[in-house]
C-alpha positions as CSV (number, residue, x, y, z in Angstrom):
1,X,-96.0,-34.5,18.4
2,X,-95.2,-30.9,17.4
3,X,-94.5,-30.1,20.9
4,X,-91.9,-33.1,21.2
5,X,-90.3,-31.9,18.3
6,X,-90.1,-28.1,19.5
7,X,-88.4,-29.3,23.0
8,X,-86.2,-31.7,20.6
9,X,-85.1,-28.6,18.3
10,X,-84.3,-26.2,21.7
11,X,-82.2,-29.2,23.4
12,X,-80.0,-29.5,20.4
13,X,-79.6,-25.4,19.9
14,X,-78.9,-25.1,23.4
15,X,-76.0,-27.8,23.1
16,X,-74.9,-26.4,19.7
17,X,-75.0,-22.7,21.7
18,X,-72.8,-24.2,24.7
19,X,-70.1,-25.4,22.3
20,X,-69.8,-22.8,20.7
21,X,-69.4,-20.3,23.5
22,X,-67.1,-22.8,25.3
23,X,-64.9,-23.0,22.2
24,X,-64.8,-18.6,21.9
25,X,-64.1,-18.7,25.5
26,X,-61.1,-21.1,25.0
27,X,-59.5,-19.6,21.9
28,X,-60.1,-15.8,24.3
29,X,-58.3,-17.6,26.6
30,X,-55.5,-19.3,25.5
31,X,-55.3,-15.5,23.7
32,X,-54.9,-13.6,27.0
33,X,-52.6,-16.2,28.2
34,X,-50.0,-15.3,25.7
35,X,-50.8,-11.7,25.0
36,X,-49.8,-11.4,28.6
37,X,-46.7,-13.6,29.2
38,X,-44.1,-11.8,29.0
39,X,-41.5,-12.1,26.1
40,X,-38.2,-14.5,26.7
41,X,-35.0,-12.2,26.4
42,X,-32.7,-13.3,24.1
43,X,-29.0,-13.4,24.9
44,X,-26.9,-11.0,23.0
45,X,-23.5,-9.2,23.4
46,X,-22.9,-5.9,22.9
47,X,-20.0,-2.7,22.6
48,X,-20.2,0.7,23.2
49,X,-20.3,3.4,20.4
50,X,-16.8,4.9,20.5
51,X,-15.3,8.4,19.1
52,X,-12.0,7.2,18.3
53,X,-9.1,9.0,15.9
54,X,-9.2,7.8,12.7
55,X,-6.4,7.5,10.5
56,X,-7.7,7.4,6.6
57,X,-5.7,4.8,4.5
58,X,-5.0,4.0,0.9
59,X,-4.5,0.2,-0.3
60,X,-2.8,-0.2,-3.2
61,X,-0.2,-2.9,-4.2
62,X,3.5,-1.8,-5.9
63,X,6.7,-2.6,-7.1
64,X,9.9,-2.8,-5.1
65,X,12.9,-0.7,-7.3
66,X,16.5,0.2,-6.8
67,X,17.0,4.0,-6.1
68,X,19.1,3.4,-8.2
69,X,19.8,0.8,-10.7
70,X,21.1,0.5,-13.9
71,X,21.7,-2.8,-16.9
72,X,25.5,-1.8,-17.4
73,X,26.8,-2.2,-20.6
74,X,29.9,-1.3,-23.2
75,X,30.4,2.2,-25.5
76,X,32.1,0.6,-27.6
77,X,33.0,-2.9,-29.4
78,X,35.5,-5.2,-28.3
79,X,37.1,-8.8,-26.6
80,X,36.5,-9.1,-22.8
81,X,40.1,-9.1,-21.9
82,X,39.0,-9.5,-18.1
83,X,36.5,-9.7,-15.8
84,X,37.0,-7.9,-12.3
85,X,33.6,-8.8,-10.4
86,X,31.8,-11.5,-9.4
87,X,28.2,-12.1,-8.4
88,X,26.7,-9.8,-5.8
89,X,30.0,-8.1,-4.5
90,X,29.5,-5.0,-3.3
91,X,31.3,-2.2,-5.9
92,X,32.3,1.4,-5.3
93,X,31.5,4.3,-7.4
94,X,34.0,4.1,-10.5
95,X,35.7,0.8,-9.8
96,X,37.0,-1.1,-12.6
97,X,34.6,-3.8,-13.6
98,X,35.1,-5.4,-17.1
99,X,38.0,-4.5,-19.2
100,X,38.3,-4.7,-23.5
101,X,41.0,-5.5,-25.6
102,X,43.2,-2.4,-25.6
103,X,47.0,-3.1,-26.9
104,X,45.8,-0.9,-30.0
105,X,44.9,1.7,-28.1
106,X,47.2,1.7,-25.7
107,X,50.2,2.0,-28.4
108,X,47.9,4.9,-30.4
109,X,48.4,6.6,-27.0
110,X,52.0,6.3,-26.6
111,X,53.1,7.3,-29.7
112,X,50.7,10.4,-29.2
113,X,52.2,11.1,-25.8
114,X,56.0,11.2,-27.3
115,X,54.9,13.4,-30.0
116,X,53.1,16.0,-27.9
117,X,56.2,15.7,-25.4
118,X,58.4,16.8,-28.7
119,X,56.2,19.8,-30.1
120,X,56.1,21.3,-26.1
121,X,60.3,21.0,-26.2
122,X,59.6,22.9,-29.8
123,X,57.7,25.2,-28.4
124,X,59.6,25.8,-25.5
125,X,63.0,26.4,-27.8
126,X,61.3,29.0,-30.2
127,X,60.2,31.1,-27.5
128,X,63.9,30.8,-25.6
129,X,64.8,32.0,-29.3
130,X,62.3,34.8,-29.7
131,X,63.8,36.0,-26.6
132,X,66.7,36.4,-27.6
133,X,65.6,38.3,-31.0
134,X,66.8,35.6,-33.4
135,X,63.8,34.1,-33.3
136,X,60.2,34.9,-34.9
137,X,56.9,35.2,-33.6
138,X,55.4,32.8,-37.0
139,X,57.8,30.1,-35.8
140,X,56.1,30.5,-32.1
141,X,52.6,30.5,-33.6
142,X,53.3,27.3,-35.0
143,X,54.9,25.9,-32.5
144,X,52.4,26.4,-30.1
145,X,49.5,25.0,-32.6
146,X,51.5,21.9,-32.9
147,X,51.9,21.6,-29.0
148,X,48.1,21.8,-28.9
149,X,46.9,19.7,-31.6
150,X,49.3,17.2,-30.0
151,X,48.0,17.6,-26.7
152,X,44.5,17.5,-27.7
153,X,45.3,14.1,-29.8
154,X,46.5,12.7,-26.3
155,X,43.7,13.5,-24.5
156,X,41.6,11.8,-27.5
157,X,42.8,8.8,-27.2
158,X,43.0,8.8,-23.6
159,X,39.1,9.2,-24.1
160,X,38.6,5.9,-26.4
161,X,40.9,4.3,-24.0
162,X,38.6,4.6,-21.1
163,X,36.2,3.4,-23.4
164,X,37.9,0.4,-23.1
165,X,36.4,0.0,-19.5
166,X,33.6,-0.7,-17.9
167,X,34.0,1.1,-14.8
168,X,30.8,1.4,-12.2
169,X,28.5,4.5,-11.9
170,X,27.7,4.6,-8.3
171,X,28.0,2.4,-5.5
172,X,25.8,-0.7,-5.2
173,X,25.6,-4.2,-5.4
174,X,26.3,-6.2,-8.7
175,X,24.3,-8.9,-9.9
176,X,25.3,-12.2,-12.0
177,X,28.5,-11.3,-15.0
178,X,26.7,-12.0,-18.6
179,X,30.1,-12.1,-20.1
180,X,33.0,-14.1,-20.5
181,X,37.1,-13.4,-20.7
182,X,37.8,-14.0,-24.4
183,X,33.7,-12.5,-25.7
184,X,33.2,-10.4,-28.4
185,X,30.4,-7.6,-26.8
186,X,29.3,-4.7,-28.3
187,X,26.9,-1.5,-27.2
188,X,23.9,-2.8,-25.9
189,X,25.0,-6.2,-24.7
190,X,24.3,-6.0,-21.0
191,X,27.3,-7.3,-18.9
192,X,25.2,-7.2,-15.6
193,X,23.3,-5.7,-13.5
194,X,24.1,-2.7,-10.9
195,X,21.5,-1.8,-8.0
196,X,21.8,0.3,-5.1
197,X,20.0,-1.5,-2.1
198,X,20.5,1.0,0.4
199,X,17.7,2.9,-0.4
200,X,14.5,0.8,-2.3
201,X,11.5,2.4,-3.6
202,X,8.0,1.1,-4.4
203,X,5.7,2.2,-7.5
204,X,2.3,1.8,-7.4
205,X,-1.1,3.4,-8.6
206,X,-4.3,4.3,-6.9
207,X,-7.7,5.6,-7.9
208,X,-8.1,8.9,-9.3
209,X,-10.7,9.9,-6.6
210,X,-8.0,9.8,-4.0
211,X,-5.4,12.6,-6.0
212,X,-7.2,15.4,-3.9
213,X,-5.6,13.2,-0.7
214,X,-2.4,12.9,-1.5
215,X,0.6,15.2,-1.4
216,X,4.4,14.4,-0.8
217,X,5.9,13.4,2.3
218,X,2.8,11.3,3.2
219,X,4.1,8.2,5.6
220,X,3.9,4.8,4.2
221,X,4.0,1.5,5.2
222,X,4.9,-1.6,2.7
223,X,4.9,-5.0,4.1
224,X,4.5,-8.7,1.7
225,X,1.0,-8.8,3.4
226,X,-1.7,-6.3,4.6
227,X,-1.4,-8.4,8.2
228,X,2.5,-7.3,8.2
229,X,3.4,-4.5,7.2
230,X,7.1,-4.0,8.5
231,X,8.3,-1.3,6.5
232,X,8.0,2.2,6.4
233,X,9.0,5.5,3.8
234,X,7.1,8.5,2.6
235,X,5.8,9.8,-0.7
236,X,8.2,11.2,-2.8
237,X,6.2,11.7,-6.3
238,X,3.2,12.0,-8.0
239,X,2.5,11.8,-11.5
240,X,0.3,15.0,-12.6
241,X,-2.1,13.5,-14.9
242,X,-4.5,10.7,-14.4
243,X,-4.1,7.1,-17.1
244,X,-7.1,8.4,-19.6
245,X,-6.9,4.2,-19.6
246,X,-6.6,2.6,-16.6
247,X,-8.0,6.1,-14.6
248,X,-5.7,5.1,-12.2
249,X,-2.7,7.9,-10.5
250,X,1.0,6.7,-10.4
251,X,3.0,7.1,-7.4
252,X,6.6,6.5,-6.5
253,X,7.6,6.2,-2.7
254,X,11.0,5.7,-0.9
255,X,11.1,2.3,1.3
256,X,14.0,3.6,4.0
257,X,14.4,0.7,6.7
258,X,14.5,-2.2,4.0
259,X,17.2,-3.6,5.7
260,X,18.5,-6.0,2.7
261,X,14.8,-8.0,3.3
262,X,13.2,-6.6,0.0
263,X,14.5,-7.2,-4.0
264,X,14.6,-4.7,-6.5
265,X,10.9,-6.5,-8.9
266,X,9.1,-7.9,-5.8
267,X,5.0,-6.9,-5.2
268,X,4.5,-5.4,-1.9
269,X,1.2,-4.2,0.0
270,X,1.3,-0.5,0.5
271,X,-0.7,1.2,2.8
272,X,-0.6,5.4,2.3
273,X,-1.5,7.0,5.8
274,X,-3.6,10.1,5.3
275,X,-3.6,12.4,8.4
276,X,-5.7,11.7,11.3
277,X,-9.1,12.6,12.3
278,X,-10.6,13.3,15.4
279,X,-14.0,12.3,17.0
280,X,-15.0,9.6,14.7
281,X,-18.1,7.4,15.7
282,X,-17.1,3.8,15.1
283,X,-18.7,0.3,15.3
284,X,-17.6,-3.2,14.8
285,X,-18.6,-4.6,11.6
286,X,-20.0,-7.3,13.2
287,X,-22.9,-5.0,14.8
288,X,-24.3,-3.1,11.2
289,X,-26.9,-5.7,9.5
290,X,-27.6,-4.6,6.1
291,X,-31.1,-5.0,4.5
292,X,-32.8,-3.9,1.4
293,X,-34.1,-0.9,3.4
294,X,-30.6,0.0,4.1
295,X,-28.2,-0.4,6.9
296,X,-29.2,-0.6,10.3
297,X,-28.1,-1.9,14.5
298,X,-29.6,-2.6,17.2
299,X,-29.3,-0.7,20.0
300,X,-29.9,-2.0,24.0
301,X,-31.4,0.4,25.7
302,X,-34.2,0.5,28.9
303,X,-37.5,-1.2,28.2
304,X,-40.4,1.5,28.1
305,X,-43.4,0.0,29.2
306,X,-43.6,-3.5,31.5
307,X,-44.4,-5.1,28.6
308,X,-40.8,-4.7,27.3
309,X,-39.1,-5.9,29.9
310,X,-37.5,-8.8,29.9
311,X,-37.2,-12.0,32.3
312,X,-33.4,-12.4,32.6
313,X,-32.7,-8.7,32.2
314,X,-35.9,-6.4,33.5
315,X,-35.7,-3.3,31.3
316,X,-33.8,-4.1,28.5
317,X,-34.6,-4.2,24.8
318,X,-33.1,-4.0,21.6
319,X,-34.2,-0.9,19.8
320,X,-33.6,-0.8,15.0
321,X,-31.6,2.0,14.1
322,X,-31.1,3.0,10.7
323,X,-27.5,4.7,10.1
324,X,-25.4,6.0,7.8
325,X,-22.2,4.4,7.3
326,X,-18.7,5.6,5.6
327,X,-15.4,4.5,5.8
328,X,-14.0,1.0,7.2
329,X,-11.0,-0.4,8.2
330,X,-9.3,-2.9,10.7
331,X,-12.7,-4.5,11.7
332,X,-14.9,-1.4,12.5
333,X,-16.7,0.7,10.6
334,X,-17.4,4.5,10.4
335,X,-20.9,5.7,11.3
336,X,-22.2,9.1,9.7
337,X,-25.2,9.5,12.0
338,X,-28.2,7.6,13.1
339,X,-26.1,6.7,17.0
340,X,-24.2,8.9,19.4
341,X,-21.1,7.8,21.6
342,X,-21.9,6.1,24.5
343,X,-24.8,3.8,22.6
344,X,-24.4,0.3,23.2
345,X,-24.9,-1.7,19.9
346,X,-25.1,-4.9,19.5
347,X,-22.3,-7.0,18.2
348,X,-23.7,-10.9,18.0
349,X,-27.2,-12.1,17.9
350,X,-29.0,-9.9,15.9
351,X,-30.8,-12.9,13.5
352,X,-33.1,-13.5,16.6
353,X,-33.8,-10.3,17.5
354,X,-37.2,-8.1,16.7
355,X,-37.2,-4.5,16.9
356,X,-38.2,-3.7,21.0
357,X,-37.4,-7.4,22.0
358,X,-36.0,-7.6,25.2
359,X,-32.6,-9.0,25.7
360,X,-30.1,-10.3,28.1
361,X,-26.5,-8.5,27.5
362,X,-23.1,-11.3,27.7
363,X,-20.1,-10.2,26.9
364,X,-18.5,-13.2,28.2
365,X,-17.8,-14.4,24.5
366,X,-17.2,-11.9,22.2
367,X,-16.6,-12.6,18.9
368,X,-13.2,-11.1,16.9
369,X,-12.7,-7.8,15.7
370,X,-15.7,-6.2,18.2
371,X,-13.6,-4.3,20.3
372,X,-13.4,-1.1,17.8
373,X,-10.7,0.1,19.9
374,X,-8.4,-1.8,19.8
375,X,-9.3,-3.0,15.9
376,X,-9.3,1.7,15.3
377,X,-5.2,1.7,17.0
378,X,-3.8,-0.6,14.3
């Protein structure tokens, strides 16, 4: 009996032993199977690292003015008597514009004239007589303070009569009349508005951190959207002291090919061009993939060891490297250090890739704004 249960007991280890080394030799297996096929590549496409020049910009939005432009109004009270404009006709420097009730004025004047014509003939007759030697020189005296009171009373009221009208400042264009023939106006009432278009000018503000940058004669571009910017001008002030408010630096630049397309009050994109740099490593943006460890790329480069290689590719792989960014603009993206030029980086595919995957490069679709080129030349 015993020994029918000790053959039992070896039968059933022996059975339990076989499954269980079948089962460690099938896991080992199926183990060495995949630890040794070789990795699929993943399809990525890529760019080269280029050193480009790089032209530093400022963004800042501004205000379209007149180089000149003025509200015009009286200097002194008065009826509109007439009205010598209309809307948006082009003026000349001291042309007639608006003109007051004057008949007052005018008559003061005349009667003024008449009497400084009479003390010069006075004048003129006691010095004929003081050379003669019946004459004195007190009447002369006299005479000669009378012909310059008279003469100065003329030109007085020649004065208020100008007053009288409203002639224009410079040349320009003149906006919409605010008056009316037969309207009382006095100082202050604004009878329209006078702006020089030929040359426009754009205010606008920046960030104190950029006052070290700037300096005049910097080129500009304006344009009514940062895709199109048609304009161009130059710096032509800087306000010495920073908003204690807004921290924020004013600037004025001259706009010189508006061309009649821009109004005095509009908001244009301005876009200050700092000089240019050489030799600056850029990527698209598209390539950096930013992480809580900090900003990295992948790079392609050739496989190592066989068991980097890839099947589409052989001796391809995507290789993490951190970098150090700085500036960007038009799609690419400055990079401080961490890649050379020359590096190929990868510009699309990244979410499936593991650091020393292998890969399979296509650039047959690329998507926009990889080519740093041609995104670095705007």
């Amino acid at each position: 009996m015993v020994k029918r249960f000790l053959i039992a007991l070896v039968l059933v280890a022996l059975v339990a032993g076989g499954l269980v080394g079948f089962n460690m030799f099938r896991d080992d297996a199926i183990s060495q199977f995949f630890a040794n096929r070789p990795r699929p590549a993943v399809t990525v496409s890529s760019t080269k690292v280029e050193a480009l020049t790089w032209t530093p910009r400022i963004q800042a939005i501004g205000t379209v003015g007149a180089a000149r432009g003025v509200d015009l109004t009286v200097e002194t009270t008065g009826i509109v008597q007439d009205v010598r404009f209309d809307a948006n006709d082009r003026v000349e420097e001291g042309q007639v514009l608006v003109v007051l009730d004057n008949n007052v004025q005018s008559a003061d004047l005349e009667a003024a004239r008449a009497k400084a014509q009479l003390d010069k003939q006075v004048l003129t007759r006691a010095q004929e007589l003081l050379k003669r030697g019946v004459g004195s020189e007190t009447a002369v005296e006299s005479a000669q303070a009378a012909a310059t009171a008279s003469a100065s009373q003329v030109a007085k009221l020649e004065a208020v009569l100008a007053q009288k009208e409203l002639k224009a400042p410079f040349s320009g264009t003149i906006g919409i009349p605010r008056v009316e023939k037969g309207q009382y106006i006095a100082p202050g009432n604004t009878v329209a508005t006078l702006q020089d278009l030929d040359t426009l000018r754009a205010d606008f503000s920046v960030p104190e951190q950029n006052l070290p940058l700037l300096k005049i004669g910097l080129p500009v571009r304006y344009g009514l959207s940062e895709d199109r910017l048609d304009f161009s001008g130059k710096v032509t002030g800087i306000e010495p002291r920073v908003d204690p408010q807004t921290r924020l630096v004013a600037l004025r630049a001259e706009i010189t090919d508006a061309g009649g397309r821009l109004s005095p009050g509009q908001f244009v994109q301005v876009r200050v061009e700092l000089p240019a740099e050489g030799d600056v490593l850029v990527v698209p943006q598209t390539a950096l993939v930013t992480s809580l460890y900090g900003d990295y790329l992948f790079v392609v480069a050739p496989a190592e060891t066989e068991g980097d290689a890839s099947e589409g590719e052989p001796g391809l792989v995507a290789r993490q490297v951190f970098v150090k960014t700085g500036r960007r603009a038009g799609g690419v993206i400055e990079v401080v250090s961490g890649v050379s030029a020359g590096d190929e980086v990868v510009t699309a595919g990244q979410n499936r890739l593991t650091n020393n995957g292998p890969v399979t490069v296509d650039n047959s679709v690329e998507p926009p704004a990889t080519r740093s080129g041609e995104a670095a030349a705007q």
